[in-house]
C-alpha positions in Angstrom: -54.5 -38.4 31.2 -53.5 -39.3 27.9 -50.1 -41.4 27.9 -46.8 -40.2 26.2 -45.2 -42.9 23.7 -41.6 -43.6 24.1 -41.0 -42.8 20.9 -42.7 -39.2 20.6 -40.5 -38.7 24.1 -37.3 -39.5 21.9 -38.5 -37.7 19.6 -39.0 -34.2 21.7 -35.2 -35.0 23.1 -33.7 -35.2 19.3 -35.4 -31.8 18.6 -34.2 -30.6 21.8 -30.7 -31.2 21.4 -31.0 -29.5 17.7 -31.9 -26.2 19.2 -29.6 -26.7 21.8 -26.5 -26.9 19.2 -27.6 -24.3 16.6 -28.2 -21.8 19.8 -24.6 -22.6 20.9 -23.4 -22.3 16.9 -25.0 -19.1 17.0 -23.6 -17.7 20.1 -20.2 -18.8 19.1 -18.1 -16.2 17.2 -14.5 -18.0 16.0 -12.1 -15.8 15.6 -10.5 -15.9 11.9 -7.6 -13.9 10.6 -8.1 -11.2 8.1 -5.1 -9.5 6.0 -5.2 -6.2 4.8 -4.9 -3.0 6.4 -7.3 -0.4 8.3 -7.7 3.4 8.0 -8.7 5.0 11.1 -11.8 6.9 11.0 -11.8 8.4 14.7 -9.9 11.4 15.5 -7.7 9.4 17.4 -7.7 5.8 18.3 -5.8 3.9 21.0 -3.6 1.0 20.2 -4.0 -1.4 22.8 -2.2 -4.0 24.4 -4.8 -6.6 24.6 -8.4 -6.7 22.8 -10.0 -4.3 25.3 -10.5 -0.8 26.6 -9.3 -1.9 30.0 -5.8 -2.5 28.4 -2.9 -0.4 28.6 -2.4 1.7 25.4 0.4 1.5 24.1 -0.2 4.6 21.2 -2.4 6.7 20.1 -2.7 7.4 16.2 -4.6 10.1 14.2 -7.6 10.2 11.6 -6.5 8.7 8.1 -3.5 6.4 9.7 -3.3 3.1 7.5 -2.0 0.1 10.1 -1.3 -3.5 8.5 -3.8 -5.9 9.8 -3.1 -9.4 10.7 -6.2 -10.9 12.4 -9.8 -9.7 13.8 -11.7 -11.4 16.4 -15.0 -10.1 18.3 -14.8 -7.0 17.2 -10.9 -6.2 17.5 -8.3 -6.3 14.7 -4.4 -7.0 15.6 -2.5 -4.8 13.8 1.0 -3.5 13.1 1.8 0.2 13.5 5.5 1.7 13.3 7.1 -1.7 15.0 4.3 -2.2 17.3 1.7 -4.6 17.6 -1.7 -4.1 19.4 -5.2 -4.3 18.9 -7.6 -1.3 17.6 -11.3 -1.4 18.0 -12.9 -2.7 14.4 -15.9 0.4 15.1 -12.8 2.9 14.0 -11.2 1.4 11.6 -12.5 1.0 8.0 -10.8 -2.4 6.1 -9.2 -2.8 2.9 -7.6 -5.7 1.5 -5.3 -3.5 -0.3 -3.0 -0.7 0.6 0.5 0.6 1.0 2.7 2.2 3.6 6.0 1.6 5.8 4.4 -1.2 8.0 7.3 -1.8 9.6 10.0 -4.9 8.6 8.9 -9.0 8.2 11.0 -11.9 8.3 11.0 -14.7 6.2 9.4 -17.9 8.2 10.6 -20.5 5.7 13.2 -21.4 3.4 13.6 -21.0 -0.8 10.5 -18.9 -0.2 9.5 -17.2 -3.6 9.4 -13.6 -4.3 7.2 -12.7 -7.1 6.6 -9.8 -9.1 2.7 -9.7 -8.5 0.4 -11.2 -5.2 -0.3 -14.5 -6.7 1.1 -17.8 -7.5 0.2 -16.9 -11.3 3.2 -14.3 -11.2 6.8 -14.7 -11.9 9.4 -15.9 -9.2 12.0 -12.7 -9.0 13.8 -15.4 -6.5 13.6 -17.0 -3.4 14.6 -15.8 0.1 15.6 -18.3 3.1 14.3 -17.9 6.6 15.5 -15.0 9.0 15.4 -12.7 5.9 14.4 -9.4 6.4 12.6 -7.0 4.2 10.9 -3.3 4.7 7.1 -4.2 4.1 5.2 -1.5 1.8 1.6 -2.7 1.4 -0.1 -5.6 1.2 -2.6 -7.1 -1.6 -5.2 -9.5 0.1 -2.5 -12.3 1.7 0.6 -11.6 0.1 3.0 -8.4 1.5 4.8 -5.9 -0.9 8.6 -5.7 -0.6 11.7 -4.0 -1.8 13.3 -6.7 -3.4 16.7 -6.0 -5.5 15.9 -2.7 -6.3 12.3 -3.8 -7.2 8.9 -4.5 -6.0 8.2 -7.9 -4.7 5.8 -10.1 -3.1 5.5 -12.8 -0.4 2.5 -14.9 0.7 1.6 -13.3 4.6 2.1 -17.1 5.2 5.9 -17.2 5.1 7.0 -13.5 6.6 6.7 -12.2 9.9 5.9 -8.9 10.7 7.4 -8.3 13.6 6.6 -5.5 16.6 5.6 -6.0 20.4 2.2 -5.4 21.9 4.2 -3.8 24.9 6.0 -0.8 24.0 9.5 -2.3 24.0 12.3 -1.6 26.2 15.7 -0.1 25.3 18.7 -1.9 25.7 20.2 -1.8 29.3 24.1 -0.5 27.2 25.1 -1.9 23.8 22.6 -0.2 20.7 21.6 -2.7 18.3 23.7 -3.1 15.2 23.2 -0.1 12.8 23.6 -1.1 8.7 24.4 2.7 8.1 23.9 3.4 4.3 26.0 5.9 2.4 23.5 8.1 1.9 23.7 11.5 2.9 22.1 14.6 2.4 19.3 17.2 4.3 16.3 15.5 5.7 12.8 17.7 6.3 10.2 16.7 9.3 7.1 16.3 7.8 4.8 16.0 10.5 4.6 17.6 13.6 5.5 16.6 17.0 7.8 13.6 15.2 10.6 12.5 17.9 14.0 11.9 17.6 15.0 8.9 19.6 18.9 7.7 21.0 18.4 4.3 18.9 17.0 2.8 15.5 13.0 1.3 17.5 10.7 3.4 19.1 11.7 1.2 22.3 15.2 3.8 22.8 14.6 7.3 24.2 13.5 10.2 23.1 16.1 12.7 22.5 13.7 15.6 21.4 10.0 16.5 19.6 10.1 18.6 16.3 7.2 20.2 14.1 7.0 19.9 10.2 9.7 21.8 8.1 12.7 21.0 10.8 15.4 20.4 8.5 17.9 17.6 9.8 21.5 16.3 8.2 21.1 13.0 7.4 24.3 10.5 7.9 22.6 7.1 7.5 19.8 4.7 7.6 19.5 2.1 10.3 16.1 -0.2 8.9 13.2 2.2 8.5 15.0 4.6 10.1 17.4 7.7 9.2 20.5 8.6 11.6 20.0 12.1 11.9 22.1 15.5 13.5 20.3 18.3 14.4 21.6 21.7 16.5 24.7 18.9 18.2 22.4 16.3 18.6 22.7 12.9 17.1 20.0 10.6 17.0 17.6 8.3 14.7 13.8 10.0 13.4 11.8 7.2 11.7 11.8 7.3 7.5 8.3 8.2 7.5 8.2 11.4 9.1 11.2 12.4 7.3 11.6 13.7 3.6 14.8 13.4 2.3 16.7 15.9 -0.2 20.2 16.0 -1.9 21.2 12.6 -2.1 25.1 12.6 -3.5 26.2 8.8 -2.3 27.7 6.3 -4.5 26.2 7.7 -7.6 28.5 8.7 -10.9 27.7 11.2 -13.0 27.0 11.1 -16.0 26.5 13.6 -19.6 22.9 14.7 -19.8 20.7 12.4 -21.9 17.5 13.1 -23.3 15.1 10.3 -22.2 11.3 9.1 -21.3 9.5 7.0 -19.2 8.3 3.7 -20.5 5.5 3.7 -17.9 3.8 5.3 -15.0 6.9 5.4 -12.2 7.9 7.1 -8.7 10.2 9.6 -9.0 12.3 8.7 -5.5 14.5 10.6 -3.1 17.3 8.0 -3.5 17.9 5.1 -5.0 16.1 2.4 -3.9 12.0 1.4 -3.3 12.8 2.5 0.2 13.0 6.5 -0.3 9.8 9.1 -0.6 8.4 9.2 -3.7 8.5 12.8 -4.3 5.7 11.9 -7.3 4.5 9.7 -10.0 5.8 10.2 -13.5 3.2 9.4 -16.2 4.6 7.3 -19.0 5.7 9.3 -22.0 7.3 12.3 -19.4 10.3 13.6 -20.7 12.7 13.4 -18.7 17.1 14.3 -18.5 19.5 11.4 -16.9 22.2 13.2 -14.8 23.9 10.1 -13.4 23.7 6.3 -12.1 23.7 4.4 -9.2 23.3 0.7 -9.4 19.9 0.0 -11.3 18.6 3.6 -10.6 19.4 6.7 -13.0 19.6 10.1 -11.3 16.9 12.1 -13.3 15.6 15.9 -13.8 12.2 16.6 -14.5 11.8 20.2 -14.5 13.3 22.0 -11.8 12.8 18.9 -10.0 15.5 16.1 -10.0 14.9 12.5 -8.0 16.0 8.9 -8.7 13.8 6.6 -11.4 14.7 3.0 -11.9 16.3 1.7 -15.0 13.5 -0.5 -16.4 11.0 2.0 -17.1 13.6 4.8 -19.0 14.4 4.2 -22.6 16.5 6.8 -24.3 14.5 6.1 -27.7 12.6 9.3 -27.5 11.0 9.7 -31.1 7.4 8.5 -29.8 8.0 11.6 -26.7 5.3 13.1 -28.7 3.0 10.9 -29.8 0.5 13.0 -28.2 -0.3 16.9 -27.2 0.4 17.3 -23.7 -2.3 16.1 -21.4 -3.8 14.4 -23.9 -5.4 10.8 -24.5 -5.2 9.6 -27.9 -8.5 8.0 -28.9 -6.9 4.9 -30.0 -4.9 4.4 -26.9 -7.6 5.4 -24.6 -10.0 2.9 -26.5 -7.2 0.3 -26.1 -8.0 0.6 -22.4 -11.8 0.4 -23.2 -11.5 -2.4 -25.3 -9.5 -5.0 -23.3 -11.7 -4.0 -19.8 -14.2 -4.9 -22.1 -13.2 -8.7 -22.3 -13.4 -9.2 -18.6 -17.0 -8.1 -18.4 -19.2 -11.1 -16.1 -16.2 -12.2 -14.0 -16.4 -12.8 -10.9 -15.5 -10.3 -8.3 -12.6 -12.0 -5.8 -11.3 -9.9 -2.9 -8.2 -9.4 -3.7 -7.9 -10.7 -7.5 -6.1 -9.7 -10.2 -6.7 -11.9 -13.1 -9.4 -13.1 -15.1 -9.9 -15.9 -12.7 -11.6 -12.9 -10.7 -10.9 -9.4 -9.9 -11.5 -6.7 -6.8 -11.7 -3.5 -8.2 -8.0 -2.0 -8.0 -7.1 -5.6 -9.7 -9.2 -4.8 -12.8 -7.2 -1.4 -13.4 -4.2 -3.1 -12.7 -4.5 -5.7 -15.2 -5.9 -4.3 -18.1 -3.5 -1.7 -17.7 -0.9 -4.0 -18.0 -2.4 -6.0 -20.6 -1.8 -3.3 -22.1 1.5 -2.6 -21.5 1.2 0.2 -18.7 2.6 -0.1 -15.4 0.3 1.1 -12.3 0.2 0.5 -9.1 -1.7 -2.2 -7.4 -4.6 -0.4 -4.6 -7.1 2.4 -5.5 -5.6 4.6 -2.9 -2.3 4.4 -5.1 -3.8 4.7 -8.0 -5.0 8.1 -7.4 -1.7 8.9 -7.7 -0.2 7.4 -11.1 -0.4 9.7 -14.1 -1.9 13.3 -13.7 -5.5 14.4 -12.5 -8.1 15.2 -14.6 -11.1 17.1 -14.0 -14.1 15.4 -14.0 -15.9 17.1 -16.8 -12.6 16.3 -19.3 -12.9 12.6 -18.7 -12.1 10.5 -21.3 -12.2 6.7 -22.8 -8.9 5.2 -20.5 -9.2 6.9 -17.7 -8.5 5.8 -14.3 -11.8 6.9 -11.8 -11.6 6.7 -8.0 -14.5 6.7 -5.7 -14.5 7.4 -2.0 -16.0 4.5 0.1 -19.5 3.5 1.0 -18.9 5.8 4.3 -17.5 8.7 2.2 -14.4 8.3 4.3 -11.5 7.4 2.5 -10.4 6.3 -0.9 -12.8 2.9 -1.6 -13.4 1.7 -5.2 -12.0 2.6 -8.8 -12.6 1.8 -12.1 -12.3 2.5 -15.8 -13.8 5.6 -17.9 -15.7 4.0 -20.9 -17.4 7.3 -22.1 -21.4 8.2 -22.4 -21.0 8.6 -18.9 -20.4 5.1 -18.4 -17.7 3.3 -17.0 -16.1 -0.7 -15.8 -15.4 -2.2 -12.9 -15.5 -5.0 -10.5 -18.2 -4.4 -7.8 -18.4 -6.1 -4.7 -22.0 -5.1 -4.9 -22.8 -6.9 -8.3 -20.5 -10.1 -7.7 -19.1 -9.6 -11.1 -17.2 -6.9 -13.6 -19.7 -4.7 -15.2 -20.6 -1.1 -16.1 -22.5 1.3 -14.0 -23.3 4.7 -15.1 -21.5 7.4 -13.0 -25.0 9.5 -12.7 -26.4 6.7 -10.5 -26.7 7.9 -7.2 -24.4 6.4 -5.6 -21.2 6.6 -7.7 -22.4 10.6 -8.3 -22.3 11.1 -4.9 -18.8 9.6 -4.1 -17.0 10.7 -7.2 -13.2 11.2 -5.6 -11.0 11.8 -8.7 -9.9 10.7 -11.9 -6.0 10.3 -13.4 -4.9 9.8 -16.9 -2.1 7.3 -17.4 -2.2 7.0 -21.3 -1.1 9.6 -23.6 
């Protein structure tokens, strides 16, 4: 019998307690926090209290529902939905690092916290905000959350605010409401969704009063948060901002004589006067349009037969270059602009969530070269299908704005510049870099989703 040396025994034991650790690293799966949001691709999926389907559920939410995401682990992503906090299973739920939607309100963790006008350190401080703030959250942008800030959009690093919510459905105060900051606004409210509930109180923790269907049209006599105090056949209750469109806003603005003006970029025409009201649609830059009053920062505006609220920064009364262009038009030097400065950006490297030439996602290469030069659009691809007008597919032109549906064909996914030939730039995750693709390719043919035209 042939003798085993010490040393090949040692040996044997070293190797042996290699496997043993990398089959233990293996098995391991951290858990590691993710921000962003998720669309729900099941008919219905449960929230759940805890990161299994033996929890209670504490709601149920339909096909297409964006919720904020704040972590993932095994397989679950803790999320925020309407004030509530739960967990979702990750197999319904497609993830984005960008999107917007009333995610509920977040408050600030820190003190002289900046707000900036972008989601990054390279943008410029609006301000700063002190701990205990609160602010209605609107989207996010890889770690930073969007705000209403002043009558603008701001941002805050995920790292210093709080988005708050329960994993329990909450319980409603035993007597005393909480305090109610009622607005002055006032005017006729229309459900928008069906089955939306009125509750007794301002959370979705109070009671509810009564269930109405889509078209319910409501008198609205204030805002408490997120959401609107409502009356409704003698009723009196609160129905939460989302599921309620509101019309005929008359508070605390002053009229004033018609002016002929324009818009100076792409911008929301609002409900009422503030980042907190519906936008009732996007008005492309150049859009002539009549000011009819003011309140605060906003101007009261008619488009049309359509009137809505459009903040002051993106009107100018200078309307000799209204016409620069026919209607519906892109000029070829404006559109080539576009072409041109994407251009300069070709080989960097794709960074989830980037929006300078440090590295750029997708919806961050529109969004900078846009403003480059010297357009204003909005930050995601799902938003982005909605700045400017649409345009068909066989008028595309140098400039425009294309928007692709995801690899699973399920919701809004990827977007990217027009270039002509056929061609256009983006920033794939694919490719690791900003390049051009041709939209014949196979892939891109197949989930073509739209285009819009910002540029006139």
């Amino acid at each position: 019998m042939k003798r085993i040396s010490t040393a090949a025994l040692l040996r044997a034991a070293v190797v042996l307690g290699v496997l043993l650790c990398l089959t233990a690293a293996v098995g391991a799966v951290p858990a590691h926090a993710d921000t962003g949001a998720g669309t729900v691709t099941a008919s219905a999926l449960n929230m759940r209290s805890e990161p299994s389907t033996s929890s209670a559920v504490v709601t149920t939410v339909p096909r297409g529902t964006v919720v904020l995401v704040l972590e993932s682990s095994n397989g679950w992503y803790k999320v925020q939905y309407q004030g509530r906090t739960g967990y979702m299973s990750g197999d319904y739920l497609t993830f984005s690092s960008d999107a917007e939607g009333s995610f509920g309100t977040g408050s600030v963790t820190g003190n002289y916290v900046n707000v900036r006008s972008g989601p990054g350190t390279g943008y410029p401080v609006l301000g700063s905000v002190s701990n205990g703030q609160s602010f209605s959250v609107t989207g996010v942008s890889g770690d930073w959350y969007k705000i209403g800030y002043n009558g603008a959009t701001g941002y805050i690093s995920c790292d210093y605010l709080s988005v708050g919510g329960s994993a329990a459905p909450a319980q409603a105060p035993a007597s005393t409401p909480a305090p109610q900051t009622q607005t002055a606004a006032q005017g006729t409210g229309v459900i928008t969704g069906n089955y939306v509930r009125m509750r007794s109180g301002p959370s979705t923790g109070y009671s509810v009063l009564g269930t109405y269907n889509s078209g319910t049209q409501m008198a609205i006599t204030g805002r408490s948060g997120d959401w609107y105090a409502v009356s409704y056949n003698g009723l009196t209750g609160y129905v939460y901002g989302q599921y309620l469109s509101q019309s005929g806003v008359t508070a605390d603005v002053t009229a004033m004589d018609s002016t002929a003006a324009r818009t100076t970029a792409g911008v929301n025409l609002r409900e009422g006067p503030s980042t907190s009201y519906v936008s009732k649609q996007v008005l492309p830059a150049g859009t002539n349009i009549t000011l009819t009053g003011k309140s605060g920062q906003w101007y009261r505006v008619s488009y049309g037969s359509v009137s809505g609220f459009v903040y002051q920064d993106y009107v100018t009364t200078d309307t000799a270059a209204a016409a620069a262009a026919p209607s519906g038009a892109i000029s070829s030097d404006a559109g080539q602009k576009i072409v041109d400065e994407a251009k300069k950006y070709l080989g960097v490297r794709y960074v989830y969530g980037g929006t300078s030439p440090s590295g750029f996602d997708c919806s961050g290469l529109v969004y900078y070269v846009y403003r480059q030069c010297g357009y204003s659009v909005t930050r995601t691809a799902t938003a982005q299908n909605s700045v400017g007008a649409k345009v068909a597919r066989a008028d595309l032109q140098p400039g425009d704005i294309i928007i692709f549906y995801n690899a699973y064909r399920s919701a809004i996914g990827h977007a990217g510049i027009y270039i002509g030939n056929n061609q256009f730039i983006h920033a794939s995750s694919g490719g690791g870099r900003v390049m051009i693709s041709g939209l014949s390719e196979s892939y891109y043919n197949t989930r073509f989703y739209s285009a819009r035209r910002v540029v006139k």
